[in-house]
C-alpha positions as a printed Julia matrix, in Angstrom:
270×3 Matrix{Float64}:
 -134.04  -30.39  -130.87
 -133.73  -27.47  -133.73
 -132.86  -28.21  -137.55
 -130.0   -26.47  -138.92
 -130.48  -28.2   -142.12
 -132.17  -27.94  -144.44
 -134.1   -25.62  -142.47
 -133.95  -24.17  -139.38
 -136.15  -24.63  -136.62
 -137.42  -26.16  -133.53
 -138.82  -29.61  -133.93
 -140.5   -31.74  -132.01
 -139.98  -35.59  -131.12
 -142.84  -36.46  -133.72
 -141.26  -34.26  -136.24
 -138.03  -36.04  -135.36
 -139.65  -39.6   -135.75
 -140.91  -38.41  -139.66
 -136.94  -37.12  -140.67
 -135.94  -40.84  -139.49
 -138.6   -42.87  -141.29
 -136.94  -45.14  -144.01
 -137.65  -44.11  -147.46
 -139.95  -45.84  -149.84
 -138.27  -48.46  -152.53
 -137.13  -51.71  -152.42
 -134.82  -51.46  -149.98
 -132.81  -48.76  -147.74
 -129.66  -49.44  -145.5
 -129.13  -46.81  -142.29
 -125.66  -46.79  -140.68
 -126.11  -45.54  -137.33
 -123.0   -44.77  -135.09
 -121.76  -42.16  -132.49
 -118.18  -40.33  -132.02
 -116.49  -38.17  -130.34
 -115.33  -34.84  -131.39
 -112.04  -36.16  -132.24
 -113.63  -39.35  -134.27
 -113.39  -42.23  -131.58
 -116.38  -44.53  -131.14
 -115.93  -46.14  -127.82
 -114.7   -45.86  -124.21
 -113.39  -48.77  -122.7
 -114.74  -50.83  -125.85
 -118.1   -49.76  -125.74
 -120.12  -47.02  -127.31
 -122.41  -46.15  -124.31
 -120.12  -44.09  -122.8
 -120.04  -41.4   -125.8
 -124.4   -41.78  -126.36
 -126.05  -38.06  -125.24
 -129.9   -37.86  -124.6
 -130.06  -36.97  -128.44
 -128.16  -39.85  -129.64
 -130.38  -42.19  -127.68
 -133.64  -40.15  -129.46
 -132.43  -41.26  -133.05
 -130.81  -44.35  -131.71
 -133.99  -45.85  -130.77
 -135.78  -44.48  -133.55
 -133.59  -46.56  -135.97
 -134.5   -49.63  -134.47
 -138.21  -48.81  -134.27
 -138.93  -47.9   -137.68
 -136.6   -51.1   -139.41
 -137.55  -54.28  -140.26
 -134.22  -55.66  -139.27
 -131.35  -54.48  -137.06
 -128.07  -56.12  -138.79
 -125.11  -55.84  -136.67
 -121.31  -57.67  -136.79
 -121.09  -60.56  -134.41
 -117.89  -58.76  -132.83
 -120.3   -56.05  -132.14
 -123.17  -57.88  -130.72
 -120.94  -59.82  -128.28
 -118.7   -56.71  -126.96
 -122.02  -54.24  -126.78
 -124.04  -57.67  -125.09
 -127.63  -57.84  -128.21
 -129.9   -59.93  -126.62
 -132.63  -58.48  -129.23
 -135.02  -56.34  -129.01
 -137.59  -55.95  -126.49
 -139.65  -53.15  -127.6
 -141.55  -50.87  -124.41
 -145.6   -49.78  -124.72
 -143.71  -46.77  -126.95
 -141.86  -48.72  -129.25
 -144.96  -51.36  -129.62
 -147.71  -48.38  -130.46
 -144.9   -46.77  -133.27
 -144.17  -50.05  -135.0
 -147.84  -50.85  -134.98
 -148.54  -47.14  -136.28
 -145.87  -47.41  -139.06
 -146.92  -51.14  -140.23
 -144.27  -52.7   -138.49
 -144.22  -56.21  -137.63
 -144.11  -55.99  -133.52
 -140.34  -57.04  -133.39
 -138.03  -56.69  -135.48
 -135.29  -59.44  -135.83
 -131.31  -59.04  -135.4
 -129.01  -60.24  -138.49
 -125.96  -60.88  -137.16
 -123.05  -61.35  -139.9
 -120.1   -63.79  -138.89
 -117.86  -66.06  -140.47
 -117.65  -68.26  -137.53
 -114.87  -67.67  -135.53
 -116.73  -65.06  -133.04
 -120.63  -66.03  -132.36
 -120.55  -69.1   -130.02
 -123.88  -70.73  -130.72
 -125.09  -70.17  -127.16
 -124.43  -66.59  -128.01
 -127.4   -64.05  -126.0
 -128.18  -62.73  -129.28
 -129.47  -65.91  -130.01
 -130.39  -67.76  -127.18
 -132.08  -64.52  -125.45
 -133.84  -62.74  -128.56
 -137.43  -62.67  -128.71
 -137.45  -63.89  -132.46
 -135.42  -66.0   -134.26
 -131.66  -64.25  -134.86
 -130.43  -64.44  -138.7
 -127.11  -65.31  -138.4
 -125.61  -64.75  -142.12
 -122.49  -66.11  -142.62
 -120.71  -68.14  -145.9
 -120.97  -71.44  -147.45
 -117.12  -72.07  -146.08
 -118.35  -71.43  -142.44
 -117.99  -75.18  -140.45
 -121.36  -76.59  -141.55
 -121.26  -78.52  -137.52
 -121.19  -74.78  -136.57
 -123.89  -73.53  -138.48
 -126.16  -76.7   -137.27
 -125.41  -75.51  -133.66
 -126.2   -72.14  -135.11
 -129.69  -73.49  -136.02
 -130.54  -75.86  -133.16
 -129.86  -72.55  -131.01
 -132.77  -71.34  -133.01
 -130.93  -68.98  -135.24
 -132.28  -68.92  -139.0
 -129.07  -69.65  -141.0
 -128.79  -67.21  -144.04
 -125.59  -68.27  -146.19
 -124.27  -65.95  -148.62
 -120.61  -66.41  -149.29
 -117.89  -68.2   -150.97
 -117.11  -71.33  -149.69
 -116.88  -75.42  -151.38
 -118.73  -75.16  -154.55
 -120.8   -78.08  -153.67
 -122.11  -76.08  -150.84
 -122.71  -73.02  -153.56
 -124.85  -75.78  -155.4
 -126.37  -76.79  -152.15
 -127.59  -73.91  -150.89
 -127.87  -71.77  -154.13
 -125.51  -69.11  -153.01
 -126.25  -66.03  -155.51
 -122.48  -65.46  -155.61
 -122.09  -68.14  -158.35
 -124.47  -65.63  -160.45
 -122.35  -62.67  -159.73
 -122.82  -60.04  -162.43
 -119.42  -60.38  -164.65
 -119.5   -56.44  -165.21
 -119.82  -55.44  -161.9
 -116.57  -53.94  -161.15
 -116.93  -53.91  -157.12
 -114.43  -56.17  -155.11
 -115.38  -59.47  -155.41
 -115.63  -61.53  -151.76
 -112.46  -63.27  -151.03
 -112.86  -67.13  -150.3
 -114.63  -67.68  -146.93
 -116.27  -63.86  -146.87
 -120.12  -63.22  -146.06
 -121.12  -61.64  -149.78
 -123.15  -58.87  -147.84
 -124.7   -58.24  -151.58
 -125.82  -61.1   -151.79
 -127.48  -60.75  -147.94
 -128.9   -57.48  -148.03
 -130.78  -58.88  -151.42
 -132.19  -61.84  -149.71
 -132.87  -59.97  -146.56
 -135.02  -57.39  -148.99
 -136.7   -60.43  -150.33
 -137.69  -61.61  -147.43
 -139.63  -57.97  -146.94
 -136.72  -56.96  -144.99
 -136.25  -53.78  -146.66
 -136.07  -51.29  -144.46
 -132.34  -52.06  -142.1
 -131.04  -50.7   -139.66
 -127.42  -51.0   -139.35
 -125.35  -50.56  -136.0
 -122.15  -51.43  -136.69
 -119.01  -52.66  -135.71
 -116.49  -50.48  -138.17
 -115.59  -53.38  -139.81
 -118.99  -54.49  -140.8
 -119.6   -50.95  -141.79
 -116.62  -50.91  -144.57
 -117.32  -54.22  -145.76
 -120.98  -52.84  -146.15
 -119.42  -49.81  -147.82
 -117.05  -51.52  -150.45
 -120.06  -53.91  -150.95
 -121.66  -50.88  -152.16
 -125.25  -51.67  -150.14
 -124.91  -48.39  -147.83
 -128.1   -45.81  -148.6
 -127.52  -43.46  -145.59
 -125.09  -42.5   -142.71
 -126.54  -41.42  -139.63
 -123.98  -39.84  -137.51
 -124.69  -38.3   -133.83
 -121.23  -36.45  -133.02
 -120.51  -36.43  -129.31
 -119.77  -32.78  -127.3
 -116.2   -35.18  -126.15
 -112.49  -35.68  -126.76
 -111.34  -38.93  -126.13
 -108.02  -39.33  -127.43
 -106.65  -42.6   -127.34
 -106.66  -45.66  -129.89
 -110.4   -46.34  -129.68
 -111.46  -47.14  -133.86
 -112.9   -44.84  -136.12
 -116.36  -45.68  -137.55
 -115.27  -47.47  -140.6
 -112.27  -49.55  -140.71
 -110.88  -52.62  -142.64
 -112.07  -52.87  -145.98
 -110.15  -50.61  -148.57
 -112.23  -48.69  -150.22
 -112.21  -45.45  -152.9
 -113.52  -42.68  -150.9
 -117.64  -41.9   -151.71
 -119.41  -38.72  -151.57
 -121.54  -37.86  -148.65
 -124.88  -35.54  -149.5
 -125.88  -33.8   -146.39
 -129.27  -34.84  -146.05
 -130.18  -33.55  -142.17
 -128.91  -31.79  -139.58
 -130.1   -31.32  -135.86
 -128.4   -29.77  -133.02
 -129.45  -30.69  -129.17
 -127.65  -29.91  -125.97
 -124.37  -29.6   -127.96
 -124.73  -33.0   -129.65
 -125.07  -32.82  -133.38
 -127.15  -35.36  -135.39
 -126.31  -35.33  -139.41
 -127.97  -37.76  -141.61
 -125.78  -38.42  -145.04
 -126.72  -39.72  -148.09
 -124.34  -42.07  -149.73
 -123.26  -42.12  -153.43
């Protein structure tokens, strides 16, 4: 691969590997995704089809160096998660980098899309979070558990449930000005902070859009990372964030890389 920015050179996989490492702090949330030329994310409903040899480079690096890949449960049942199963690679970076040797999925749902014999919990090598809202059936969050997920609830729901599980959404901060969650919604706030606490801090984010705008108007989003595709794919495939209204938010350029006509830009986010 060469840098174009902020310098420009030739780098090597290694020197790839340090650009992607996760910043010190308390915590950092990546955003990976891939698109076309023309801003589509998937063919026939699935991203795999746009993914170049580069993409797959920082891809897999994203995963390797987090403590937790969160993902939308539309996402992880359309794309088929079954969790991570890292290779002899994968094993000897996480082990160089202080890693624990797999790092869980958090899957965010309210419900209505993760079955409870979903793969990405009944196949993952490690418990799946599954972090969904005190409103969410509690029947389906029991199945949720007996599956062997590790229920996280964050969200607005019955406020005996708030009481019952301690939801940090009854402590909201009156002065924040952000959009408060509507009834029913995952508070991703609320998660990210509790996935941090946990010594989650370093996540890995890999969509849907949805998730990705929520994440954005929740105002948890560090970084962008952004392979753009050498394709055109027309259509009505969806952009990578969509839903959630939100004002629009600088982006500070933070990396560039070119390989094979793909282009790999990593964005801050203000």
């Amino acid at each position: 691969m060469r840098e174009i920015f902020p310098g420009n050179a030739d780098r090597t996989e290694a020197d790839v590997e340090q650009l992607y490492v996760y910043p010190d702090g308390p915590k950092w949330l990546a955003v990976n995704f891939v698109s076309s030329a023309d801003g589509g994310i998937t063919i026939d409903g699935r991203s795999g089809g746009l993914s170049t040899p580069a993409d797959r480079i920082v891809y897999r690096l994203g995963n390797d160096l987090a403590d937790v890949v969160l993902v939308g449960a539309g996402t992880a049942q359309a794309e088929g998660f079954e969790g991570l199963r890292p290779d002899e690679k994968t094993a000897e970076r996480r082990s160089r980098h202080g890693l624990a040797p797999i790092a869980p999925i958090a899957v965010v749902s309210t419900g209505r899309s993760l079955p409870p014999d979903a793969p990405v919990i009944t196949k993952a090598l490690v418990p799946t979070i599954v972090i969904t809202s005190a409103a969410t059936d509690p029947e389906l969050r029991a199945a949720w558990a007996s599956a062997g997920a590790d229920v996280l609830v964050a969200g607005t729901g019955d406020p005996t449930l708030h009481e019952a599980t301690g939801d940090p959404a009854l402590h909201a901060d009156p002065d924040d000005q952000r959009p408060r969650p509507r009834h029913g919604d995952v508070d991703l706030r609320a998660a990210v902070a509790e996935l941090a606490r946990r010594g989650l801090r370093r996540i890995d984010c890999e969509g849907g859009p949805h998730l990705f705008a929520s994440l954005l108007a929740a105002g948890v989003v560090d970084e962008l990372r952004l392979t753009v595709a050498p394709m055109l794919i027309a259509g009505d495939a969806p952009r990578v964030a969509m839903g959630a209204a939100i004002d629009p938010q600088q982006l500070e350029l933070m990396s560039a890389l070119v390989d094979d006509n793909s282009v790999l830009l990593r964005y801050r986010v203000h």
